[in-house]
C-alpha positions in Angstrom: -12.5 -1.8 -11.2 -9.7 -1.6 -9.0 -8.5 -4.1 -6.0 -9.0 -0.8 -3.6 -12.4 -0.6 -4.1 -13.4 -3.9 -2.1 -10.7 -2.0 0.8 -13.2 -0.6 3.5 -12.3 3.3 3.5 -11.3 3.3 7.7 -8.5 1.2 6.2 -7.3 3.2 3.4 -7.7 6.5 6.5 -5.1 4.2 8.4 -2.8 3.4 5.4 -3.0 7.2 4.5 -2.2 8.0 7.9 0.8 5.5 8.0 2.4 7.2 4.5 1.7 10.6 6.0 3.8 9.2 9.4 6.3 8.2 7.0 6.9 11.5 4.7 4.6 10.3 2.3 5.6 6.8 1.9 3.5 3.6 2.1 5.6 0.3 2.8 4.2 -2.3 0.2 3.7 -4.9 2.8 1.4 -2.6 4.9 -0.7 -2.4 1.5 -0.7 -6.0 0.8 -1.9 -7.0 4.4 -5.2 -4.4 4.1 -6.1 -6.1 0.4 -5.5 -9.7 1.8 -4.7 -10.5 -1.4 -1.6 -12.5 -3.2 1.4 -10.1 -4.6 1.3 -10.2 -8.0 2.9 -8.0 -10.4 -0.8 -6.3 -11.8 -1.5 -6.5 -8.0 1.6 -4.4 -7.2 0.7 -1.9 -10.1 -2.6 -1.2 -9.4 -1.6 -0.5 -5.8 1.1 2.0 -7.1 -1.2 4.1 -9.2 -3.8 4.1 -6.5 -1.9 5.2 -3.7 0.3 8.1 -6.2 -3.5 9.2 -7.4 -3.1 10.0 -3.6 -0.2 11.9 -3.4 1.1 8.4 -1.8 4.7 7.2 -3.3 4.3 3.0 -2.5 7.7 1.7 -1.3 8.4 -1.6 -2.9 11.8 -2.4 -1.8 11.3 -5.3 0.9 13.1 -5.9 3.4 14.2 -9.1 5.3 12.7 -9.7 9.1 16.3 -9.9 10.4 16.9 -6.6 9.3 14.1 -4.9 10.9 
């Protein structure tokens, strides 16, 4: 079972929506903040191969606040 599945499917319609914004690309912090859950490294992987079952390439590169 993966993390996704406890995600209510309006939110993964918004995230999808989001990537498709963004040429195809989901920032990593937008898919932390709909799982509520800690960033771990299986946390991070699962997310990856969810969202690229999708046609969804997950940005991981973060990027400080000041910087925004």
């Amino acid at each position: 079972m993966t993390v996704w599945q406890e995600v209510p499917e309006s939110e993964l319609r918004n995230l999808k929506a989001r990537a498709d914004e963004h040429g195809g690309v989901l920032l990593l912090d937008d898919a932390l903040s709909a799982l509520r859950m800690e960033m771990t490294s299986e946390v991070v992987d699962e997310t990856r191969s969810f969202w690229e079952q999708r046609g969804i390439k997950l940005q991981i590169d973060v990027v400080p606040e000041a910087e925004k």
